[in-house]
C-alpha positions as CSV (number, residue, x, y, z in Angstrom):
1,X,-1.5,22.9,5.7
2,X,-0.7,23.0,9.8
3,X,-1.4,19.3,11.1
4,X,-3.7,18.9,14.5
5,X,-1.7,17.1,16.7
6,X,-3.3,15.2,19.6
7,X,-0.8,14.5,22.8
8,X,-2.7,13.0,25.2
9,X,-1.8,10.3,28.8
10,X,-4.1,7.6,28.6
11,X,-4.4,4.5,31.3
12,X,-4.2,1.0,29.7
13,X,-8.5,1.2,29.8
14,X,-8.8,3.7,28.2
15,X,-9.5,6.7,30.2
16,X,-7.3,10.2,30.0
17,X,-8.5,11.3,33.2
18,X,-10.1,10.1,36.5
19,X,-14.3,10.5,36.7
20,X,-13.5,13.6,38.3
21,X,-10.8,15.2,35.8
22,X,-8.3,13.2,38.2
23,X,-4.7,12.9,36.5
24,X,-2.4,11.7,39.5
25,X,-1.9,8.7,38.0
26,X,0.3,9.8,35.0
27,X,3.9,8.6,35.5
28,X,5.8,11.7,34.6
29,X,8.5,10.5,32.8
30,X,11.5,13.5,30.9
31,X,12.6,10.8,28.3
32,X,8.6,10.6,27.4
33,X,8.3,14.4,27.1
34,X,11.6,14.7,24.8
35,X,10.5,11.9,22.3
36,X,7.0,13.8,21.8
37,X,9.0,16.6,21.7
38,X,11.4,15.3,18.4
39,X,7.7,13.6,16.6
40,X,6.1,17.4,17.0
41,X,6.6,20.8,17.0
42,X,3.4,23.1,17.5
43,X,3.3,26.4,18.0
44,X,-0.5,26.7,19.4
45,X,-2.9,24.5,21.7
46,X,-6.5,24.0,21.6
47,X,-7.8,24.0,24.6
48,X,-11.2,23.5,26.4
49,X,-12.1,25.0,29.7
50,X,-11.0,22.7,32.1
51,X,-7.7,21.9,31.1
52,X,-6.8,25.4,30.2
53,X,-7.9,26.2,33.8
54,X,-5.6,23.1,35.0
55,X,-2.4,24.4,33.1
56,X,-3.0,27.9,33.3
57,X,-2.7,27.4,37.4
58,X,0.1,25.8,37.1
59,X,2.8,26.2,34.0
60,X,3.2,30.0,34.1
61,X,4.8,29.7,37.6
62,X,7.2,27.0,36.6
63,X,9.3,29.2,33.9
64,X,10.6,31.2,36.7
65,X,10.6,28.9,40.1
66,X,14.5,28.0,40.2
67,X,13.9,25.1,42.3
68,X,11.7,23.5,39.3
69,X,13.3,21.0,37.4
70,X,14.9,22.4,34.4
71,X,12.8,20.3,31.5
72,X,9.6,21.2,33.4
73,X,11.3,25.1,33.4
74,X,11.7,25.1,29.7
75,X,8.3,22.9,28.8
76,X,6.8,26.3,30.7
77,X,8.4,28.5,28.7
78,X,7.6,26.5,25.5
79,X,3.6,26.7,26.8
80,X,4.1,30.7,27.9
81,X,5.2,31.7,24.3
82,X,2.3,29.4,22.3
83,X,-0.4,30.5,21.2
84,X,-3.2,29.4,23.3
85,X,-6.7,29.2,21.8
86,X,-9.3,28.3,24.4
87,X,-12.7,27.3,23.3
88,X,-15.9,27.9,26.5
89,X,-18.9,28.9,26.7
90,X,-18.6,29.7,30.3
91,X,-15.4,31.5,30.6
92,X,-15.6,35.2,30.8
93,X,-11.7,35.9,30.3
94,X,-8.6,34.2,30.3
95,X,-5.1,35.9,31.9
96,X,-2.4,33.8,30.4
97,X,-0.3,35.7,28.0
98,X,-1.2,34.8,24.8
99,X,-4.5,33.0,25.3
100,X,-7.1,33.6,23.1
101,X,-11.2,32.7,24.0
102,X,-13.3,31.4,21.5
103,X,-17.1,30.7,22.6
104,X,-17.8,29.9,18.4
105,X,-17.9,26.7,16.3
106,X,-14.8,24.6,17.2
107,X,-14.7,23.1,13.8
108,X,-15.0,26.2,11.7
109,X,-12.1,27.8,13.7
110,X,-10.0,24.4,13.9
111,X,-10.3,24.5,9.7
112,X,-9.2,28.1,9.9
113,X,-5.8,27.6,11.7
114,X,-4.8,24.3,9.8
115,X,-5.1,26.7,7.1
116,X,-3.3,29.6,8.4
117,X,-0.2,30.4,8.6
118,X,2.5,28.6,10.8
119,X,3.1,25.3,12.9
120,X,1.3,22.7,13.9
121,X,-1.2,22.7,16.1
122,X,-1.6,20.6,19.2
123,X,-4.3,19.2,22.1
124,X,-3.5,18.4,25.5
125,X,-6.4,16.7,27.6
126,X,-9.7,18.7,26.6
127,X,-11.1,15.0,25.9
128,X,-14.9,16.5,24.5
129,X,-12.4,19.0,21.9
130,X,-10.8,16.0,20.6
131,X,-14.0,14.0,20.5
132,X,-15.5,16.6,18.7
133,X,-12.0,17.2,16.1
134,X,-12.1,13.5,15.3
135,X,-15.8,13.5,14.9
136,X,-15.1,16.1,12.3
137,X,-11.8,14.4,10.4
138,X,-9.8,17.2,11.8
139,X,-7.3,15.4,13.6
140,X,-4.3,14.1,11.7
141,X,-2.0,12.6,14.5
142,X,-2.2,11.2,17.8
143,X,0.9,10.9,19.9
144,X,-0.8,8.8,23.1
145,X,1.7,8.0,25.9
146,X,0.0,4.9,27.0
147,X,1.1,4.6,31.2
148,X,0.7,1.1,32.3
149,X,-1.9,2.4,34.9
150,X,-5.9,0.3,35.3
151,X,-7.8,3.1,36.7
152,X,-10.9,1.3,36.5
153,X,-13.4,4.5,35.6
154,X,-13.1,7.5,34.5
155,X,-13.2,10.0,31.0
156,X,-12.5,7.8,28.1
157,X,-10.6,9.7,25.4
158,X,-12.6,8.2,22.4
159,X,-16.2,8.0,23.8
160,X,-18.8,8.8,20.9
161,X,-16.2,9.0,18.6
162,X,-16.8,7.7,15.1
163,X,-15.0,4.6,13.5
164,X,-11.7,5.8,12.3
165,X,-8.6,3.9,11.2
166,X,-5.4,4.9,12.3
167,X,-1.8,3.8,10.9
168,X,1.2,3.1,13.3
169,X,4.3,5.5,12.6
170,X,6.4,5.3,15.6
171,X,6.5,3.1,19.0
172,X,8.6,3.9,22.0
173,X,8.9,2.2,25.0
174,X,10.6,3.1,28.6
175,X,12.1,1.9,31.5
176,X,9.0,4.1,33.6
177,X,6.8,1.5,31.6
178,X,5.4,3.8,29.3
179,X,4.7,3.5,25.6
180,X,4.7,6.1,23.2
181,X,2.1,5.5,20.5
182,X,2.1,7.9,17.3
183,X,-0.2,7.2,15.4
184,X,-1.6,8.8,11.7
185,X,-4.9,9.1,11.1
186,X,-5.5,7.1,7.7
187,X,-6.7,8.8,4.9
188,X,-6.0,12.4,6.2
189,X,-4.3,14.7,3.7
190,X,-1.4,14.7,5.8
191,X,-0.4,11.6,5.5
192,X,-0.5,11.1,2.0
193,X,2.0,13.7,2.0
């Protein structure tokens, strides 16, 4: 069975995003992005509207801008070839190549793909998907790149979210000050694995 993968920024309160979806406080950091890369491997994302709208303006123009850095050239290739499964009920359409729109039950079609064929699968941002995943035992890992950042307000990546235990299977730390948490979720099938 495919895992759920959450890979979410989060300040040191808390918050994965500003009160208004703000995310210029994330310390972008290459040896961050290559360690997430080694603990996973998807080969979809789960988006929600928002942040789908936030990458799709951005990533597809990276794979072929020469003057972008090369790890931000080949994370943009990476995104371009997943498979991108948006979930909105107030998207009509959406244009990057192979995005998919859902407007149905997120955790029906999340139990579908972990049991369909392939790798696993993984969230970036879309804090009310992953609320709603971990509501629903769904998620089985978080990898949360905690940035040593007090924002003070803002979109909290766990609010309403059920009591859950989670088990500590790697730490990094780096000389940006970031911290690399990956965490299991304890008690999912996956881990007993």
């Amino acid at each position: 069975m495919r895992k759920i993968v959450v890979f979410n920024n989060v300040s040191i309160d808390g918050y994965y995003a500003g009160p208004g979806g703000e995310i210029d406080w994330f310390i972008h950091d290459p040896e961050v992005d290559k360690a997430a890369h080694e603990m996973m491997s998807p080969d979809t994302v789960l988006f929600g509207r928002a942040t789908y709208q936030m990458f799709e303006s951005y990533w597809p123009h990276v794979a072929g801008n020469p003057n972008a850095p090369e790890g931000a050239r080949m994370m943009a290739n990476e995104l371009n070839q997943m498979t991108k499964v948006v979930f909105s009920i107030t998207l009509q359409e959406v244009n990057w190549e192979n995005s998919r729109l859902l407007s149905g039950n997120l955790a029906e079609e999340a139990r579908r793909l972990k049991e369909g064929e392939g790798a696993d699968i993984t969230v970036f941002g879309s804090g009310t998907i992953v609320q709603q995943l971990a509501n629903e035992g769904l998620i089985d890992e978080y990898l949360l790149v905690l940035t040593p950042v007090v924002i003070g307000a803002g979109r909290p990546l766990f609010k309403d979210v059920n009591t859950m235990k989670l088990e500590l299977l790697e730490t990094r730390s780096f000389k940006s000050g970031v911290v690399l948490l990956h965490y299991g979720v304890s008690g999912s099938r996956q881990m007993k694995n």
